[in-house]
C-alpha positions as CSV (number, residue, x, y, z in Angstrom):
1,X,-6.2,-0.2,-53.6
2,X,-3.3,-2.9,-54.1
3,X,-1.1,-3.2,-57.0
4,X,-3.0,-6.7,-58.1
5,X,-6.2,-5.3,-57.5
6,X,-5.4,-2.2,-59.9
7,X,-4.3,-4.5,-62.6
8,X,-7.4,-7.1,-62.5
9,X,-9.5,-4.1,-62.8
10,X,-7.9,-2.7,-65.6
11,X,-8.0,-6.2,-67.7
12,X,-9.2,-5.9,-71.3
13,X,-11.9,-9.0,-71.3
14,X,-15.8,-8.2,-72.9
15,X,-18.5,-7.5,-71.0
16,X,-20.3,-11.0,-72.9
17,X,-17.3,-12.8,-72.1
18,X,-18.2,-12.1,-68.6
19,X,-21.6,-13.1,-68.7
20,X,-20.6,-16.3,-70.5
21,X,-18.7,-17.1,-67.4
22,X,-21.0,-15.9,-65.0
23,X,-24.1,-17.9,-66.8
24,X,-21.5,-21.3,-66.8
25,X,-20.8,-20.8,-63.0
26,X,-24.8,-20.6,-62.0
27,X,-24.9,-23.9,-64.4
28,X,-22.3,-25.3,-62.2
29,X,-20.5,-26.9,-65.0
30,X,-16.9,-25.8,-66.1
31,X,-13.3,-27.1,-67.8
32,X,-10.1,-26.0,-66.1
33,X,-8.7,-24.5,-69.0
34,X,-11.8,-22.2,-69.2
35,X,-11.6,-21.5,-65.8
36,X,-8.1,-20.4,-66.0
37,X,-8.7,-18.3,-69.2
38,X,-11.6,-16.3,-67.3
39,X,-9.0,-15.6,-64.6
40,X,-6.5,-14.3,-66.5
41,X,-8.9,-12.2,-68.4
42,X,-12.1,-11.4,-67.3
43,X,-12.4,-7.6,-65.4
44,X,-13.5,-8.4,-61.8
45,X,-15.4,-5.0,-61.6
46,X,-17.8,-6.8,-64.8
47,X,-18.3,-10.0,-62.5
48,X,-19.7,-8.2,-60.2
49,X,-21.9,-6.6,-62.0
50,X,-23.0,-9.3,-64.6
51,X,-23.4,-11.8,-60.6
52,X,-25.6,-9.3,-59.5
53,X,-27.8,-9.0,-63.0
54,X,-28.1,-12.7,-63.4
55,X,-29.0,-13.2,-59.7
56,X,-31.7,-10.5,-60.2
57,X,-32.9,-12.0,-63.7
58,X,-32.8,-15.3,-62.0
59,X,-35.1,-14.1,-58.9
60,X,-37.5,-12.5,-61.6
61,X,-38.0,-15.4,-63.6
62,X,-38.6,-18.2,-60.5
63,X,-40.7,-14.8,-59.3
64,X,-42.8,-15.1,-63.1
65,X,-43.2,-18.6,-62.8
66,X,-44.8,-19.1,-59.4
67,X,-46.9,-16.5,-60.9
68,X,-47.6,-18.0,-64.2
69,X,-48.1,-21.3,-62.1
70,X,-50.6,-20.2,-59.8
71,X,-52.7,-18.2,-62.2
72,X,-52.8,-20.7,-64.3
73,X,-54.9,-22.9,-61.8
74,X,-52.3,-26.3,-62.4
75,X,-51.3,-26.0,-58.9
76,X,-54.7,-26.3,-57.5
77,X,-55.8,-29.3,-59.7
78,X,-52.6,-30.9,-58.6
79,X,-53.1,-31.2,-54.9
């Protein structure tokens, strides 16, 4: 492993700060400043894995809603 990589690993930022920045990048809606503070702080290693559980939550609830949708019968009386 590099020297940078070992030193963005070993960052001190929360876990929630993470997912704060990880639920503002799937909005798609961001300052600068922000951006830069995440950078400077945020633990790569928790991106990762708070991308991947927000993905997965993501897939679930379009998965629950198609569900919800077609049970429910509105997608029949629509067409």
């Amino acid at each position: 492993m590099s020297k940078d990589l070992k030193q963005a690993a070993q960052r001190k930022g929360s876990f929630l700060q993470t997912l704060k920045a990880v639920a503002w990048s799937f909005f798609g809606v961001r300052k600068a400043s922000g951006y830069e503070e995440d950078v400077a702080k945020i633990n790569p290693v928790h991106v990762i894995i708070a991308g991947i559980l927000a993905g997965l939550v993501f897939v679930l609830g379009l998965v629950w809603l198609v569900q919800w949708i077609v049970g429910s019968g509105a997608a029949a009386s629509a067409v």
